[in-house]
C-alpha positions as CSV (number, residue, x, y, z in Angstrom):
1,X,15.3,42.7,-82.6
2,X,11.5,41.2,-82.7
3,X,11.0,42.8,-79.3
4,X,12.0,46.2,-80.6
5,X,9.9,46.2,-83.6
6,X,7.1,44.5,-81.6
7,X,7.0,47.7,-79.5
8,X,7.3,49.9,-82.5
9,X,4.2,48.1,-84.2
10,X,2.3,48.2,-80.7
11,X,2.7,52.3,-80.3
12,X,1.9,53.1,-83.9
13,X,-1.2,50.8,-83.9
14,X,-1.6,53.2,-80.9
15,X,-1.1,55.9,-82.6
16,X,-3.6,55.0,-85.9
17,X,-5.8,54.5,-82.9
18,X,-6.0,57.8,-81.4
19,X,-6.0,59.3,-84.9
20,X,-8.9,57.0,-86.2
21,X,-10.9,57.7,-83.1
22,X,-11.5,61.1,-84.8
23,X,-11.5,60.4,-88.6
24,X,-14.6,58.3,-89.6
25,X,-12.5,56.1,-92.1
26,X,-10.3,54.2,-89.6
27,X,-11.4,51.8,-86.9
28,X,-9.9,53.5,-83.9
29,X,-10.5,50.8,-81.7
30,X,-9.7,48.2,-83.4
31,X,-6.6,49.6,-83.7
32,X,-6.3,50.2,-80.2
33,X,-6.8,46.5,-79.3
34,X,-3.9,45.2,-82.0
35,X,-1.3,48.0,-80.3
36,X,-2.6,46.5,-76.5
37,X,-2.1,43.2,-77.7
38,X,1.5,44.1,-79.3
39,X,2.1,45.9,-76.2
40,X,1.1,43.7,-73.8
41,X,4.2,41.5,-74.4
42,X,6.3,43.5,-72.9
43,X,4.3,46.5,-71.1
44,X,2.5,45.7,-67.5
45,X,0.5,48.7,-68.3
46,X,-0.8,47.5,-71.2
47,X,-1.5,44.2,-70.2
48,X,-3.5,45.6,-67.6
49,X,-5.7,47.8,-69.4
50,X,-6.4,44.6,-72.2
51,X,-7.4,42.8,-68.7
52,X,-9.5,45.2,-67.8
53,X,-11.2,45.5,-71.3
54,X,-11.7,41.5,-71.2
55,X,-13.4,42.3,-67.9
56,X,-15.7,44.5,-68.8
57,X,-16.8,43.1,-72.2
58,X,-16.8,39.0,-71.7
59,X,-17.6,38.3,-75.5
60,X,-15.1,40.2,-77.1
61,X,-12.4,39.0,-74.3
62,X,-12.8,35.8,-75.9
63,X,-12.1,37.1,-79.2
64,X,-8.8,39.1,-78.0
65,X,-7.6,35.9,-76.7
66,X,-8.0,34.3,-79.8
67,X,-6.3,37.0,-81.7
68,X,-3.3,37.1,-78.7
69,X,-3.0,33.5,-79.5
70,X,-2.3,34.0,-83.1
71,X,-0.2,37.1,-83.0
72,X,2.1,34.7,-80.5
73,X,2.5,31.4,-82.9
74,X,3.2,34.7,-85.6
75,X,6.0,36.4,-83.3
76,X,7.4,33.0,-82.9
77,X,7.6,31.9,-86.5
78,X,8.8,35.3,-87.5
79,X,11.6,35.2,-84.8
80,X,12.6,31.6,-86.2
81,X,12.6,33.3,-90.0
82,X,14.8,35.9,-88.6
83,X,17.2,33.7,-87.2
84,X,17.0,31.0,-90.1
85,X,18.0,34.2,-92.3
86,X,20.8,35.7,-90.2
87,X,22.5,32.1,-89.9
88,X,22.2,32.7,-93.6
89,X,23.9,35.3,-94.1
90,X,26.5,34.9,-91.8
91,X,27.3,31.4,-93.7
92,X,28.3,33.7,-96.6
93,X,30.4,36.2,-94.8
C-alpha cells in the first residue's frame, strides 16, 4: 500500500511540476525534485535522472540527499503507523 501511494505522490508532484513551470506562483522545480525523489524508490528512470541532476549541480546534490534521507526515515515510520493501525483494527474484527 505505501508503495502505491508513494508512486501516486511522486507523479502528481510531477505533475504540479510541469504545471508550475508555466504559472509564476508554484515552484516548478522544486516540485520536480520531491516527485524524483518519491519516484526514485521504485523507478530506475527516475533515479537516474536525480543522479544526473546531483551531477551536474554538486551543491544542491547534497541537499537532495539530505531531503532523500528524511523522506526514507518518513516512508518508514508511516509504514510502521500503517501496520500499528491495521493490527488494530483487525484486533476488533
Amino acid at each position: 500500500m505505501t508503495r502505491i501511494l508513494t508512486i501516486a505522490l511522486g507523479y502528481a508532484f510531477l505533475l504540479l511540476g510541469v504545471v508550475g513551470l508555466f504559472l509564476p506562483i508554484l515552484q516548478g522545480v522544486l516540485f520536480i525534485l520531491v516527485g524524483l525523489l518519491l519516484l526514485s524508490r521504485y523507478s530506475p528512470w527516475a533515479r537516474r535522472l536525480l543522479e544526473r541532476f546531483k551531477a551536474r549541480y554538486p551543491k544542491a546534490g547534497e541537499m537532495i540527499m539530505r531531503a532523500d534521507a528524511w523522506l526514507h526515515r518518513f516512508l518508514f515510520r508511516l509504514n510502521l503507523l500503517g501496520r500499528r493501525i491495521a493490527r488494530r483494527i483487525r484486533a476488533v474484527f
